[in-house]
N, C-alpha and C positions, 0 to 999 in steps of 0.2 A: 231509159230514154224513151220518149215518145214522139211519134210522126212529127216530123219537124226544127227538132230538136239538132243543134248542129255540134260536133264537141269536135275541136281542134285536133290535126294528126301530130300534134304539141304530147310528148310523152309517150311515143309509139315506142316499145321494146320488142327482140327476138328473144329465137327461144333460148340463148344462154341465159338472159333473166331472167324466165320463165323456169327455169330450171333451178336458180338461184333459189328460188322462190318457194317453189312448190314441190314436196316431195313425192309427187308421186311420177312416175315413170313408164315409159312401154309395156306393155300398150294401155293404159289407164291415166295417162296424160292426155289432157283432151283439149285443149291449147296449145294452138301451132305458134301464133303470136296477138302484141297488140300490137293494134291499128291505132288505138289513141287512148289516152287515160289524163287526166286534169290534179288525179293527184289529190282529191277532195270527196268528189262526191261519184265520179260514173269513169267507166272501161268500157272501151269497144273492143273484145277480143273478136278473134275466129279462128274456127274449126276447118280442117279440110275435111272433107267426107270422102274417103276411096275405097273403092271393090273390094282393097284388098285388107282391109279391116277384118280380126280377127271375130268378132262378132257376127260377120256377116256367114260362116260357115255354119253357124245354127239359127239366126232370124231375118231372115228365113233366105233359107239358098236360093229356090227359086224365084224369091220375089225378096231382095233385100231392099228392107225400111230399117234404120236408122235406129233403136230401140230410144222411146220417150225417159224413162231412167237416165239414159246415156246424157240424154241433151239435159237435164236435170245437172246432171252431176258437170258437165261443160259449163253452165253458168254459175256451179256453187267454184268451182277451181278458178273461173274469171272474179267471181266475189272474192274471195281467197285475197288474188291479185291485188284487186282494190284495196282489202283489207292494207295492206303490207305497205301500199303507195300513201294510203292516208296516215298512216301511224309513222310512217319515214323511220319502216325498222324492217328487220332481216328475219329470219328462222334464227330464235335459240335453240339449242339443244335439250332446253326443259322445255319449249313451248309444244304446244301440237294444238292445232286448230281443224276444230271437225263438223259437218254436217251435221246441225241438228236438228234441223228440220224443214219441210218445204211445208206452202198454205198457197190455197188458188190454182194448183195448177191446169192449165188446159192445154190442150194437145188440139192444133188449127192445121195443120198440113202433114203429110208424110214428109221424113227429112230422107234420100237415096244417093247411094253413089253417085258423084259427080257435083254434089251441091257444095257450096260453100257456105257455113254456117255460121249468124254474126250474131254474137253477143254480145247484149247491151246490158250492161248492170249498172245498178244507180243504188247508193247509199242510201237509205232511210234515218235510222236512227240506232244506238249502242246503249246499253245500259248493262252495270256490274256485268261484262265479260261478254255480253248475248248482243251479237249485232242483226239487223234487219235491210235487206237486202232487192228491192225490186229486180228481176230478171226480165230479158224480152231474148229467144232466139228466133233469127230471122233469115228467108233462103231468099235471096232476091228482093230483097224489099217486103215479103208478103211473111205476117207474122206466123208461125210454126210453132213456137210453147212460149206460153207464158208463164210466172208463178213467184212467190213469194221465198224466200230463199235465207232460212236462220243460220248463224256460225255462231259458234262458240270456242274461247279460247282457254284451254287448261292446260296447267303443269302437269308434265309427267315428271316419274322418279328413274 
């Protein structure tokens, strides 16, 4: 999504979706819920960011920031989402869909305790298995990271 860009609260899910969804779990779930998805091409998830984040005991105690990795992996698990709404399918038990890889990223703001973190992901395009993925997270309106966001989907045995 970019500035302006307005996408319907049409398709909003909590977290029992999210869970339906995505196998990952506490504290590595990094999707509270959506706020809106079209089911096609873009997801607006968010993150909550709180104190008491098990990450924030090592980066840093005195001064917790958000680790940019983390916010990476928040927009590939809302990519994920999307994936799942466009294809109008669920988790198999042979599927697994993994990270593989990010392009472009930049890091625009520190993300801290207190903030609420909104991810925008927009579909690009898919070919044999490898999907492409635009990211934007955002604290307040003011963009935070950006970056290009590959998935890929493979059988396991």
């Amino acid at each position: 999504m970019h500035e302006g860009d307005v996408l319907s609260a049409d398709g909003a899910f909590d977290i029992k979706e999210i869970l339906s969804l995505l196998p990952h779990r506490y504290p590595f779930l990094l999707v509270d819920k959506v706020v809106a998805c079209d089911n096609q091409s873009q997801i607006h998830a968010v993150k909550n960011i709180t104190v008491n984040e098990p990450v924030f005991t090592g980066h840093f105690p005195e001064n917790p920031i958000f680790p940019g990795v983390l916010i990476l992996e928040a927009l590939a698990q809302a990519a994920g989402l999307l994936g799942f709404k466009i294809t109008a399918s669920s988790p198999g038990v042979n599927d697994l869909y993994l990270f593989a890889g990010v392009d472009n990223a930049r890091f625009k703001r520190q993300v801290l305790p207190g903030d609420t973190l909104d991810l925008h992901v927009t579909f690009e395009k898919e070919r044999r298995g490898i999907w492409v993925f635009k990211g934007r997270a955002e604290v307040d309106g003011e963009l935070a990271c950006s970056c290009d966001i590959i998935c890929a989907r493979r059988e396991v045995q």
